[in-house]
C-alpha positions, -999 to +999 in steps of 0.1 A: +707+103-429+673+095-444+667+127-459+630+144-484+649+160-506+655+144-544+693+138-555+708+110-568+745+106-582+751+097-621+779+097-642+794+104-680+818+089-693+843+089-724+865+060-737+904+077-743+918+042-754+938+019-739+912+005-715+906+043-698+882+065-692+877+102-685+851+099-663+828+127-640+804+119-618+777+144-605+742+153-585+710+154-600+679+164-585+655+155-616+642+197-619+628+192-582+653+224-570+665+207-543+702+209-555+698+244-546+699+232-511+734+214-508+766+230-498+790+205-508+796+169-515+821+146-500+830+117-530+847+086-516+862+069-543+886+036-545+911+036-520+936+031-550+925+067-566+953+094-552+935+116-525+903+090-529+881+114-509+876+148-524+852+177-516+833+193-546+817+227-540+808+244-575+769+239-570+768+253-608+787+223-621+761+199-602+791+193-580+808+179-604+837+152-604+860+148-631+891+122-633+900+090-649+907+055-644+904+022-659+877+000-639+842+001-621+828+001-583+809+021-560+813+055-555+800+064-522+790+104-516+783+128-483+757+153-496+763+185-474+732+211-470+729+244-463+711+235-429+741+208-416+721+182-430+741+149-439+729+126-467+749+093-484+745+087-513+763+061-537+762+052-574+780+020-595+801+043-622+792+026-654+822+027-677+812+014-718+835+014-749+809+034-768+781+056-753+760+077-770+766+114-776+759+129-741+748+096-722+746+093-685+736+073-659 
């Protein structure tokens, strides 16, 4: 699964009160194109989340993500390509009270 082309998973975030957070977590290939190259990715989330895995494939979106919850761990991701390649990924989602406007990790 070692694989040359750049992606990486980060997340936003936004506090909704009561200890939650709207929360989306997404690929980035740092301008190097290679999103361009994936078909679809496979998120494996915490086996309390409903459905906990869950196939994005809106490439225009960076495969976007989006749902909520109240704590952090590892998010683990298959990374699909156009040529049947198979690349995991995973990312801590970082949760915080008060982010900046538009931060992301």
């Amino acid at each position: 699964m070692k694989s040359n082309l750049q992606l990486r998973l980060r997340n936003s975030w936004k506090y909704i009160g009561k200890d939650r957070w709207d929360w989306s977590v997404f690929l980035e290939d740092d301008d190097s194109g290679d999103i361009e190259k994936v078909k679809s990715v496979t998120y494996i989330l915490h086996p309390t989340f409903f459905n906990p895995r869950r196939t994005i494939e809106n490439k225009e979106d960076k495969f976007q993500l989006k749902t909520n919850g109240w704590g952090v761990f590892w998010i683990k991701a298959f990374v699909n390509t156009i040529e049947d390649e198979k690349i995991k990924l995973d990312h801590f989602l970082v949760l915080k009270y008060d982010p900046e406007i538009g931060e992301t990790v």
